[in-house]
N, C-alpha and C positions, 0 to 999 in steps of 0.2 A: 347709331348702333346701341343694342344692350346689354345692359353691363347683366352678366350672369353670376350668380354665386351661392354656396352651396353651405349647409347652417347642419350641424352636425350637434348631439348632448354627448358625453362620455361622465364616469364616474371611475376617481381615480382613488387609490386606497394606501395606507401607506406599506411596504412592501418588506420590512427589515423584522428580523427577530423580535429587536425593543423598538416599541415606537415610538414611531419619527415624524415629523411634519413632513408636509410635501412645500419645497420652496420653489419651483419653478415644474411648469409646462412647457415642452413645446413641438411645433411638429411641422412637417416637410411632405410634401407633391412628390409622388415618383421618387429620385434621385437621394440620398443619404449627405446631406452636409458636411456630417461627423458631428459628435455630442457636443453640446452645449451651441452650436450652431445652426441650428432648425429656427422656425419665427415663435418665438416668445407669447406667450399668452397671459394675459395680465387676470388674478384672481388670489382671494386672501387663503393665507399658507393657513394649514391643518392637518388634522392624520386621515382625511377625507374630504376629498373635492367633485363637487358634480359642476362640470364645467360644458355651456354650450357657448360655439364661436360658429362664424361665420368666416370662410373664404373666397377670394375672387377664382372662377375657373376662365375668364377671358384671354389668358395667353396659353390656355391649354389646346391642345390637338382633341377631334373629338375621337370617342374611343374612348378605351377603359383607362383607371388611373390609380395610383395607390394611395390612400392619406395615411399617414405616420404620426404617432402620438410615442412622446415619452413624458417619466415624469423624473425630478432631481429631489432628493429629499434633504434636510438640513443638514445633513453630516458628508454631503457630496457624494452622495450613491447614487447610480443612478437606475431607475426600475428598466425588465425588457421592452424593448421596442411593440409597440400595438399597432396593425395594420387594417385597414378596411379597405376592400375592392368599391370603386364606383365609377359611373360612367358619366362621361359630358356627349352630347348630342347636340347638333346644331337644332335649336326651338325656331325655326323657323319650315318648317316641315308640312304646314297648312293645315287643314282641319283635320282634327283628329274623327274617325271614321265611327257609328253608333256600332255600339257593341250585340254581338249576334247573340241567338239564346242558343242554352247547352241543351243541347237534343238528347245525348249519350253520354252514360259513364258506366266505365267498367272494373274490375279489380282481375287480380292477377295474383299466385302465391310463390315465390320465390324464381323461376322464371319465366322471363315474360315470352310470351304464347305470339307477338305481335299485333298491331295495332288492329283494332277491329276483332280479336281469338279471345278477348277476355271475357271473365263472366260477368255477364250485361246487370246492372242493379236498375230499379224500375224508379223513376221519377218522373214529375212534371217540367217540362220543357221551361227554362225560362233563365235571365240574365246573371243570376248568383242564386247557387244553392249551401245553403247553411247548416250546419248539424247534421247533415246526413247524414244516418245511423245507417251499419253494413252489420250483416249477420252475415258468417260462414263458417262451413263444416272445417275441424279438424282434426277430425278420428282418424281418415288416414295420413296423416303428419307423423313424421319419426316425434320423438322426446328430443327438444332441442330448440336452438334460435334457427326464428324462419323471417321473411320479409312478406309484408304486405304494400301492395303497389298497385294506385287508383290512380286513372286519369278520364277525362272528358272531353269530347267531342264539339264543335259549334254547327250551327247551321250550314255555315260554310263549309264543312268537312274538315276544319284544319281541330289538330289535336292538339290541346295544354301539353303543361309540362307532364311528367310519370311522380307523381309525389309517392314516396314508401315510409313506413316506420316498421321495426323491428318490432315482434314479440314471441313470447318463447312458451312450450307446449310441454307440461310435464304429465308423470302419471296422474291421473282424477282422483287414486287412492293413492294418499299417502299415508305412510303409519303414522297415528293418532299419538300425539302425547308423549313421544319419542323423546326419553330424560337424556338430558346433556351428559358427554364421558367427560369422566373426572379428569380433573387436570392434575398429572402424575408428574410432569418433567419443567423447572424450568432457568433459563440461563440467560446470560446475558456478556456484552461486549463492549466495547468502546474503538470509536471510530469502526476500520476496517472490518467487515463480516465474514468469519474464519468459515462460512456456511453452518448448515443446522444441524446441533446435535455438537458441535467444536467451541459454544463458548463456555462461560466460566459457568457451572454449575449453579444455581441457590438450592438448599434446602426448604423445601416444604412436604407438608402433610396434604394427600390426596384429595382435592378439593372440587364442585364445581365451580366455586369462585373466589376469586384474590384480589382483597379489598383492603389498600395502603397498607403492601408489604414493604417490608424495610429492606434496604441491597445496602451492603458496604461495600464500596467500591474501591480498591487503588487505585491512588493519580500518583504514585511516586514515581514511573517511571513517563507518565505525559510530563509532554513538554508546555509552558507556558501557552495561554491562547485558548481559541474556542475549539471544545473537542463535543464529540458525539457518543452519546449512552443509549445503548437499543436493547430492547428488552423482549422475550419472546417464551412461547411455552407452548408444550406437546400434549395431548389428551390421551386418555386412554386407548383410543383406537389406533394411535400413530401420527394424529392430524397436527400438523403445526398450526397457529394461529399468524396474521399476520406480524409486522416487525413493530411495534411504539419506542420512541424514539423522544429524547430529551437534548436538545445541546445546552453546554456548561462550560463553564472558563475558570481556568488555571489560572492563578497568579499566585505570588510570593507574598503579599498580604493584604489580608482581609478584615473588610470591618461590616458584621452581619448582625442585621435587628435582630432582637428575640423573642419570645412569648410576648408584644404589647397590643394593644387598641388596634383594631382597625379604623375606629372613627371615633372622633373630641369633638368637643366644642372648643370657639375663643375665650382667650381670658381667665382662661384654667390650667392648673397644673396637671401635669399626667408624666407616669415613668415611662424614660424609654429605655428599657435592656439589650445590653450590645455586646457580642462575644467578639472576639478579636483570633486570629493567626498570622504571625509572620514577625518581623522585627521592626519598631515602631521607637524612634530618638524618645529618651526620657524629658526632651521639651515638648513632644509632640502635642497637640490638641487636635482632641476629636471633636465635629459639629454635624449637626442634626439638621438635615435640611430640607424642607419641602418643597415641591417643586408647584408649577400654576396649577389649576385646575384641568388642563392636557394633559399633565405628565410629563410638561418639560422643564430641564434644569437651565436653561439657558437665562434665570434669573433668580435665583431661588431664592426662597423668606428662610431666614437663619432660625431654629426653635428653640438653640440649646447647642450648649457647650461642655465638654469635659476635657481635663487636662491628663496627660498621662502616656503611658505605652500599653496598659491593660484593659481587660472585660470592666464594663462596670455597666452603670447607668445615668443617663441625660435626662436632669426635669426640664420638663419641655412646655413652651405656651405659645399657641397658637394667634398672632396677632387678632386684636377687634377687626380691621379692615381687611382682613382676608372673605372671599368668596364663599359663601353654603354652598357647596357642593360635593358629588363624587368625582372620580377620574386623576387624585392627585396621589402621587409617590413623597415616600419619606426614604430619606438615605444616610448614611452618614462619612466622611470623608476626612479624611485626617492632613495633617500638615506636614506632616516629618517623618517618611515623604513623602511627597504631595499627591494626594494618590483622588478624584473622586469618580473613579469607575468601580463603584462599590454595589453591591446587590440591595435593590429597592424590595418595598413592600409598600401594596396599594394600600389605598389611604381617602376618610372619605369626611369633610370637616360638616360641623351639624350645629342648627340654629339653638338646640335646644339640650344641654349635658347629659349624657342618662343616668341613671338613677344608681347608687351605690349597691353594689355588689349581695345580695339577699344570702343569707347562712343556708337558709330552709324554707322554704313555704306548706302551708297547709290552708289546700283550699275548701271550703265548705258550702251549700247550696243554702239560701239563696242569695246571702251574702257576697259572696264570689262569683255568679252567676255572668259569663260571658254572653254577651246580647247584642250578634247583630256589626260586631267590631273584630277589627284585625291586632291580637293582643300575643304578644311574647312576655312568659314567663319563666322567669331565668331565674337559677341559684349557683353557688358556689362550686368551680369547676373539679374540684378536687371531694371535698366531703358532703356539698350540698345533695339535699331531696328534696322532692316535690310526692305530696301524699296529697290526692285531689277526690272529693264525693262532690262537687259544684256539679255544672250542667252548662255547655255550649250551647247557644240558643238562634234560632232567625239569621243563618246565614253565615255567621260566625266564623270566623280564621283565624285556629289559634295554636301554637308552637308552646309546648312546655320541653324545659332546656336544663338539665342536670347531670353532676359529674357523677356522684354514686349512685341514686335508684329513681325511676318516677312509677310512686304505686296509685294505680285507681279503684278506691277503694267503694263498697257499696252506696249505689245514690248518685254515682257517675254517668254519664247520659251525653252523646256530641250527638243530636237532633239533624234531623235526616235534612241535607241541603246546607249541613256545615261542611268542615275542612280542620281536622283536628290533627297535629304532627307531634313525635314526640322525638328530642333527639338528645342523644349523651355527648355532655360539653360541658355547657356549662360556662359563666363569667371569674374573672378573679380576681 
């Protein structure tokens, strides 16, 4: 007898708000076990897995069958069930029969006319046709989604499947250059959606665009736990936009980073600023902790300590044996009480420290002359300027970054086949 068996790839992703490693696969024929009871798939945990396995179908009936995939992530959640249709046949069926040539194929527009009524496309007869390119009229089509549906014929007379795809026919003219209506209205809710036009007002000035607007929000009446903040706005015309949406969590105290570093090197000190809300024991200690290079805390390197119940700040250092890389969270977590579901901030550790903080620059050509390289010029984010006559050269990629002005002044030149950005920020 032979043993028959069926090899299947999937890619599984991790599925929660905050991510999570994936610690178990597994999956089940037909019938449902109940969770954590399907056949186990053995593969190293991540916040993404591409897993191919193999199963036996030899005690199956032949006929169609269902395979079932779930995934468990490290905090015991578990993702929706994934199904795939597939069929077992008995392979002993004899020779399989030489395939005939497609004589005919036809299309059809939304509906079908019957087999053999459609309008005939002109080809050469033969085993697989590729690319076939279809031209057809649709001047008389309403404005609207319509279906288009081709199938093919064999020597033998028997007809393929009817394959269709959608596509949709609007006016040829449309008004040219049509300015967006201002966005006049807009409000916002939490949780529950009171419908549009019913949540909390914001003030703004008639805009076509709203770029990190500020919302204060009440939570004095939410209760502890993760709530939902939705966001929405009306245009001039009447149009609502659709809903964006943030979830957020409530709790009694908080210990949140503030203005520092995204990314340090080892073996260096660097501040870390930390505001605080809520009541915090006057033995408490606060600690600064990075998580691996995943983003997980399920072993973290300690960077730093503060003793206290208030805001302050943690000098912090990075061990030598820590990883180069991106991908890791910093957090901080207090003792009293013991609290560390605190809000992170990404975090990216670097072989090489960067350079202290510039007052002002002033760059001048040919001295300053960018050639060819991917160069960030950064000054002080609050009073720094960049005043630049230099010249971007042979390809060049280059970011100037200042909190008060970036002037370019005569003799400035980003040579055609660079990539020159300018953006207000700035370091501190």
């Amino acid at each position: 007898m032979k043993n028959l068996c069926l090899s299947i790839g999937l890619v599984f992703m991790a599925f929660l708000a905050h991510a999570q490693n994936i610690s178990q696969i597994e999956y089940f024929i037909d019938n449902d076990p109940g969770i954590g009871n399907g056949t186990a798939l053995s593969f190293t945990s991540s916040n993404e897995v591409t897993k191919s396995f193999s199963f036996s179908l030899n005690n199956l009936s032949d006929g169609f069958h269902l395979l079932s995939v779930r995934a468990q992530d490290n905090d015991g959640d578990w993702s929706n069930t994934t199904y795939r249709v597939f069929a077992k046949f008995n392979n002993t069926l004899g020779t399989t029969p030489a395939p005939e040539n497609i004589e005919k194929v036809e299309y059809f527009i939304d509906n079908d006319p019957g087999h053999d009524n459609g309008t005939a496309i002109p080809i050469t007869a033969g085993q697989s046709l590729d690319n076939l390119a279809i031209s057809f009229p649709v001047n008389s089509l309403s404005d609207g989604f319509h279906s288009l549906s081709v199938r093919a014929k064999n020597a033998d007379g028997h007809w393929g499947n009817t394959t269709y795809r959608y596509f949709v026919k609007f006016d040829t003219a449309p008004p040219v250059n049509t300015p967006p209506s201002p966005i006049v209205y807009l409000e916002y809710f939490v949780d529950n959606d009171p419908g549009a036009g019913n949540g909390t007002s914001v003030p703004i000035s008639s805009t076509t665009e709203l770029n990190k607007k500020m919302i204060d929000v009440q939570l004095n009446s939410l209760s502890n736990g993760i709530h939902r903040l939705s966001v929405r706005s009306k245009n001039q015309n009447g149009d609502w936009n659709q809903v964006n949406y943030q979830e957020f969590t409530v709790k009694d105290n908080v210990v949140a980073i503030g203005n520092s570093l995204d990314a340090f090197c080892r073996d260096n000190a660097f501040n870390v600023p930390f505001s605080v809300s809520g009541s915090f024991a006057p033995t408490n200690t606060f600690t600064l902790q990075l998580s691996d290079q995943n983003g997980s805390f399920s072993s973290p390197t300690v960077l730093g300590t503060a003793s206290g119940n208030s805001s302050g700040t943690i000098s912090a250092i990075i061990p030598s044996g820590t990883t180069v890389a991106p991908g890791y969270k910093m957090r901080i977590i207090s003792s009293s009480p013991t609290d560390d579901e605190q809000p992170i901030k990404l975090f990216e550790v670097l072989a090489i420290c960067p350079p202290p903080c510039a007052a002002n620059e002033t760059l001048v050509s040919t001295a300053d002359d960018i050639n060819g390289s991917m160069t960030l010029i950064e000054v002080n984010g609050t009073t720094g300027y960049i005043q630049a006559s230099n010249k971007i050269l042979n390809g060049a990629n280059a970011t100037y970054n200042a909190g008060r002005f970036i002037e370019l002044t005569e003799g400035f030149e980003a040579k055609s086949g660079t990539v020159f950005t300018v953006e207000i920020g700035g370091c501190d």
